[in-house]
C-alpha positions as CSV (number, residue, x, y, z in Angstrom):
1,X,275.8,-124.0,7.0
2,X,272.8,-121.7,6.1
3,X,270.7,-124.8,5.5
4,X,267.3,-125.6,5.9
5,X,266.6,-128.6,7.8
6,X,264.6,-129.6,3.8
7,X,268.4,-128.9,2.0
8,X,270.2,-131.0,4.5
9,X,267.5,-133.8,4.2
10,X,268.2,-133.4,0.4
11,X,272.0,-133.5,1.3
12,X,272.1,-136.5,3.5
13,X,270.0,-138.4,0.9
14,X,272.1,-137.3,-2.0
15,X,275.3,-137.6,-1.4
16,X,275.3,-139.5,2.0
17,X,272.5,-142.1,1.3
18,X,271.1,-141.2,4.8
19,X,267.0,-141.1,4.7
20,X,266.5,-138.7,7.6
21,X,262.7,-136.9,7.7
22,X,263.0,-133.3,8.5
23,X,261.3,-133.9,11.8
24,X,264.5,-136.1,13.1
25,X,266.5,-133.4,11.8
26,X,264.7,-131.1,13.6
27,X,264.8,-133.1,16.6
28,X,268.6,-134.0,16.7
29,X,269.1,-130.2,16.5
30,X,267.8,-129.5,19.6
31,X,269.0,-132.8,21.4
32,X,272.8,-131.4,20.4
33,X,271.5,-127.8,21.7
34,X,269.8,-129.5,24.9
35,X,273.4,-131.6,25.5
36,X,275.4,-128.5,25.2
37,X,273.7,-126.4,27.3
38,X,275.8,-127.2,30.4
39,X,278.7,-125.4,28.1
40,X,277.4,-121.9,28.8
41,X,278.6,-121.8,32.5
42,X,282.4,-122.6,30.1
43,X,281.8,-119.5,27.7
44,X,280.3,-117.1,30.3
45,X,283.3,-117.4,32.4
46,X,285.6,-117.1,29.3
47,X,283.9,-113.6,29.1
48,X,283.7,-112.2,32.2
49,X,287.5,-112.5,32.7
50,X,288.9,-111.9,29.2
51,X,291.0,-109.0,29.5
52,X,289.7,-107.9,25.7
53,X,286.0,-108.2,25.0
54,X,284.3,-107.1,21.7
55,X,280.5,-106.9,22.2
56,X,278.0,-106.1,19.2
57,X,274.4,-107.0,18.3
58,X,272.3,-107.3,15.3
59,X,268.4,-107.6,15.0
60,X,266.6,-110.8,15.6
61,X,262.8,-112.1,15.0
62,X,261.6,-115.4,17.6
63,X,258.1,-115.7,15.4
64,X,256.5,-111.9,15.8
65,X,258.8,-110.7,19.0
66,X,261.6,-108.3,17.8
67,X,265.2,-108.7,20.1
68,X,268.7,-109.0,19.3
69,X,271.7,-110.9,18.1
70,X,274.5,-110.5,20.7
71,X,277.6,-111.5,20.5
72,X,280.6,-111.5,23.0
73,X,283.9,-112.5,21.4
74,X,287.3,-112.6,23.5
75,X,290.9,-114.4,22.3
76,X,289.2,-117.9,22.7
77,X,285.6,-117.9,22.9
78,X,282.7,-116.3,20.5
79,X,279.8,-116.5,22.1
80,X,275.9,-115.2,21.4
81,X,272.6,-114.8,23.2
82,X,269.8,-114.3,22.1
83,X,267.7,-111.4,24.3
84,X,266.1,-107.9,24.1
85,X,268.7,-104.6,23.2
86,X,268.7,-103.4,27.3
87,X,271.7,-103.1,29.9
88,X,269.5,-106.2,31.3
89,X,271.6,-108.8,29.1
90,X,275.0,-107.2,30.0
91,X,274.1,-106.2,33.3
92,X,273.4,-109.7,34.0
93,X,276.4,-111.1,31.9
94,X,279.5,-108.9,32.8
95,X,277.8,-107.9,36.4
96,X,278.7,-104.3,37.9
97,X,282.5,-104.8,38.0
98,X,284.0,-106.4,34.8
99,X,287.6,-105.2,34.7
100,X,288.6,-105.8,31.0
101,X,288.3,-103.5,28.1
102,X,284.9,-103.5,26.6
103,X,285.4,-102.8,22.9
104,X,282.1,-101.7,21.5
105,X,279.8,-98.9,19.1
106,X,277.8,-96.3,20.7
107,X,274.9,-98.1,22.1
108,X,274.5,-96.3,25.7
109,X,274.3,-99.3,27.5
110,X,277.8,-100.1,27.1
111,X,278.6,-96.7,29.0
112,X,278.9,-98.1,32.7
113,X,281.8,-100.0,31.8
114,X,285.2,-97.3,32.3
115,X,287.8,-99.4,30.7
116,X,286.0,-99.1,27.3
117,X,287.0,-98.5,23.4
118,X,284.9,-96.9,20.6
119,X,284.9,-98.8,17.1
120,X,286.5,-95.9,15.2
121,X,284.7,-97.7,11.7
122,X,281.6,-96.7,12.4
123,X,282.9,-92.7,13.4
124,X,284.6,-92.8,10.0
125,X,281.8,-94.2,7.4
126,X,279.5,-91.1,9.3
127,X,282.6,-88.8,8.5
128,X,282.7,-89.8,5.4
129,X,278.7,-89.6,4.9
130,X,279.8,-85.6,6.0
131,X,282.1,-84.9,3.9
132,X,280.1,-86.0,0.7
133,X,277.3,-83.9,1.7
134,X,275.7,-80.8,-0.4
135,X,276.1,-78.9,3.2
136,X,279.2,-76.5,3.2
137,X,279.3,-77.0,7.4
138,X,278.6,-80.6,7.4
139,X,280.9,-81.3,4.6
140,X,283.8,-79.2,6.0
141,X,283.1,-80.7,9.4
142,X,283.5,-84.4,7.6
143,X,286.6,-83.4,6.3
144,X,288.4,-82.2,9.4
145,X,287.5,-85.4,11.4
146,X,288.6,-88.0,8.2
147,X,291.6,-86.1,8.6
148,X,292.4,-86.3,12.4
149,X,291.3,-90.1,12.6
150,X,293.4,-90.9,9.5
151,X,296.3,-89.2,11.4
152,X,295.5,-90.8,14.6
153,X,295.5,-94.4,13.0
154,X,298.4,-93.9,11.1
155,X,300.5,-92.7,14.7
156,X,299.0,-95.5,16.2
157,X,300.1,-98.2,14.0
158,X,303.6,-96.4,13.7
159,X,303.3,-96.5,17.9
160,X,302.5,-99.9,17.8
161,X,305.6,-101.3,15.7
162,X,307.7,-98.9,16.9
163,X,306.9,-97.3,20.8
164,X,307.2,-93.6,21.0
165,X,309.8,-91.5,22.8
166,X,306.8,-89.3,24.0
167,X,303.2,-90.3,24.7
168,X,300.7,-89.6,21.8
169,X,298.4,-88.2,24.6
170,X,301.2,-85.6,24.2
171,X,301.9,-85.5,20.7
172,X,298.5,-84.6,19.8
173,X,297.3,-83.0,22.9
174,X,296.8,-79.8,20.8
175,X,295.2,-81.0,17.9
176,X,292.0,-83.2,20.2
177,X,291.8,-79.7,21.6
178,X,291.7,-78.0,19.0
179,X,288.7,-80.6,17.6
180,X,286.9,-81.0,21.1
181,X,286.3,-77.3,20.4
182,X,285.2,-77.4,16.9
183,X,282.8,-80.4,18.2
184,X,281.5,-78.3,21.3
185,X,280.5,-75.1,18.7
186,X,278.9,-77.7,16.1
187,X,276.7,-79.6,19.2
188,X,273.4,-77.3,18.2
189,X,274.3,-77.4,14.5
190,X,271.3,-76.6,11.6
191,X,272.4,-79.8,9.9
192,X,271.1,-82.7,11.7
193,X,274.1,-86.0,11.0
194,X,276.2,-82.9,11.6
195,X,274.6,-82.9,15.1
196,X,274.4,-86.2,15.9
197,X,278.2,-86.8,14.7
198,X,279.3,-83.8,17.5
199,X,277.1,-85.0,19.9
200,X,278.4,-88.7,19.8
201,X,282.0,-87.6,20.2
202,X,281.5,-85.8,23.0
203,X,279.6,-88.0,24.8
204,X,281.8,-90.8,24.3
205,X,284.8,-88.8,23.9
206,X,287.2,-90.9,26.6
207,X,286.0,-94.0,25.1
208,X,286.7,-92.8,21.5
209,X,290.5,-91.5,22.2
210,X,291.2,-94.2,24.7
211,X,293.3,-95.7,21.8
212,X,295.8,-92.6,21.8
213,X,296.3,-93.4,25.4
214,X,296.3,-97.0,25.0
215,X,297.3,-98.1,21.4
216,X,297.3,-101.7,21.9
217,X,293.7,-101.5,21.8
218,X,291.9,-102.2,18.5
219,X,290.4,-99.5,16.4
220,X,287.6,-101.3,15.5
221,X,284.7,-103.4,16.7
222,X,286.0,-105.7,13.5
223,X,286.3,-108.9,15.5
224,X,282.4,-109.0,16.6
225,X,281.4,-107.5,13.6
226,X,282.7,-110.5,11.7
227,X,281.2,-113.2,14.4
228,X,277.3,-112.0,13.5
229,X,278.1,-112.0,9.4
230,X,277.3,-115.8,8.6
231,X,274.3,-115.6,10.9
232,X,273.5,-112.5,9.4
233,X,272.6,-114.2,6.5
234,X,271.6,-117.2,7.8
235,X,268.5,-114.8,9.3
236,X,267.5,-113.1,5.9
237,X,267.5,-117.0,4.9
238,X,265.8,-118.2,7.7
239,X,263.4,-115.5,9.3
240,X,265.2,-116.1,12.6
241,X,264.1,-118.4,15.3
242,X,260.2,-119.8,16.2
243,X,260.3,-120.4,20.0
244,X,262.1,-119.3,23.4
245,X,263.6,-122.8,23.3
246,X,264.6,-122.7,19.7
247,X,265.9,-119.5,20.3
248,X,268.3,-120.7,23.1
249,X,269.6,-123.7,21.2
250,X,270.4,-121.8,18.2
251,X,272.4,-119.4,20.2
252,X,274.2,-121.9,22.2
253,X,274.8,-124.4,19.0
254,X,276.7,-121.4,17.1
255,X,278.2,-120.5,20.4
256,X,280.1,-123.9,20.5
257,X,280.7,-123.7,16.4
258,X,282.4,-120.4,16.3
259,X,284.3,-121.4,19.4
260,X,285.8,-124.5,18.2
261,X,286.5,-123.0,14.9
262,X,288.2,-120.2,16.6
263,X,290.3,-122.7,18.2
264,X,290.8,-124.5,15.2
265,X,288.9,-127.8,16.0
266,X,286.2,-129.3,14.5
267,X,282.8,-128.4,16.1
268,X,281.1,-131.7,14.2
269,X,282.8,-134.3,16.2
270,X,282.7,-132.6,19.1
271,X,279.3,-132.0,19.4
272,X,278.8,-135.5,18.4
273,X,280.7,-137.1,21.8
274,X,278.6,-134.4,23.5
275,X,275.6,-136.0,22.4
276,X,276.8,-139.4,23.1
277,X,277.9,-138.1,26.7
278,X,274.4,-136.7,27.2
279,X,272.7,-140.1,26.2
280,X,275.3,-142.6,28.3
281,X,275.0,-140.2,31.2
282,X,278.8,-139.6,31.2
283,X,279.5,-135.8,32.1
284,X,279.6,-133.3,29.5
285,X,282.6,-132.6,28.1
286,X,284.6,-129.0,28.7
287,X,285.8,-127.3,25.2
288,X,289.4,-128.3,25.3
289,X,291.5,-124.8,25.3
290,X,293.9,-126.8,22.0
291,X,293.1,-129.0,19.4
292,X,292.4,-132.2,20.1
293,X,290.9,-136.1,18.5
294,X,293.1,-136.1,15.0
């Protein structure tokens, strides 16, 4: 809840009538984390064989070391580690031969995987960043690829309600040629976002336009994006993490939170039987795939 383990001693005392010191707090925190451990085997095996994974990652601070935020979110499961931005955390995760789509931004790392999908929101705020700028090229390069996307979106949403007679690989075979080219004579442009915009198409180009191809994929990265807000500014609240160890049970505490709230459960009283499990020496518990203990 964004709290500090001072506020929810204030809250327990206040409106609970629990007198709890911050050090028990502190302590019962990383018993629950500790318990649920066992739970990661569950959510990495949720990942590795969803058929739809979205994959993002925002900065993190453990004391003075600098690493990342990551979060893997499928149809059932949202889960986050807490690691260094390398292929070693996905390498390790997915392995060499994860067969789903891999729904993602433009961090290079993601690029092993063939069966990916480029977030278009992040191609469209940088468009849009182009098109307001003082820079005749830049600006009429911004405004060109607003206005493909735009029309791409729109087809696909039409595709997706209503299926097409002809493929819009087809449909707009012209037009992606047309803008490959424009893309291809921009790559050593003066202006530098122009640049970096041209060179980040074409480099992810399949991924990008796998949508046309495939328009029951997502056009953005919206899902993931949404699983790091709260923690996002839980972190400017908090500073992050102190240890390894408190780094791991934060990550695997919020894994089981968001996971239980995406299946519409309670995490609270589900965490508390894992506890009680862990204590009595009864095996841990599984996340149960529907709600469950009304």
């Amino acid at each position: 809840m964004r709290l500090s383990r001072e506020r929810i001693r204030e809250f327990l005392q206040d409106w609970l009538g629990l007198s709890l010191s911050v050090g028990t707090i502190n302590n019962t925190l990383h018993e629950r984390g500790a318990a649920a451990l066992p739970i990661e085997d569950e959510l990495i095996d949720a990942v590795v064989n969803s058929q739809l994974l979205h994959v993002d990652e925002t900065s993190w601070m453990e004391l003075t070391t600098f690493l990342w935020l990551w979060v893997f979110s499928t149809d059932s499961v949202t889960a986050y580690w807490i690691a260094y931005r390398s292929a070693e955390l996905i390498e390790n995760l997915l392995g060499a031969d994860y067969l789903g789509w891999l729904m993602s931004d433009g961090y290079q790392a993601y690029r092993r995987y063939p069966n990916r999908a480029r977030c278009w929101a992040h191609l469209l705020r940088k468009a849009q960043g182009l098109e307001e700028s003082f820079d005749p090229v830049a600006r009429q390069f911004g405004k060109q690829t607003l206005a493909l996307l735009n029309t791409l979106m729109n087809a696909i949403r039409e595709a997706c309600v209503d299926p097409p007679d002809k493929p819009l690989t087809e449909t707009f075979q012209e037009s992606l040629a047309l803008y490959r080219a424009l893309c291809e004579s921009l790559r050593e442009a003066t202006h530098k976002k122009t640049r970096e915009l041209t060179g980040e198409m074409l480099n992810d180009w399949d991924a990008i336009f796998q949508v046309v191809a495939s328009y029951h994929l997502p056009l953005t990265n919206n899902e993931a994006e949404r699983a790091l807000r709260h923690w996002v500014v839980l972190r400017r609240i908090s500073y992050g993490t102190r240890t390894e160890q408190g780094s791991q049970v934060f990550a695997i505490l919020i894994s089981v939170i968001e996971t239980r709230r995406k299946r519409q459960q309670s995490p609270w009283l589900y965490l508390a039987l894992v506890i009680d499990h862990q204590r009595t020496g009864w095996p841990i518990l599984k996340l149960p795939p529907v709600a469950w203990g009304a």
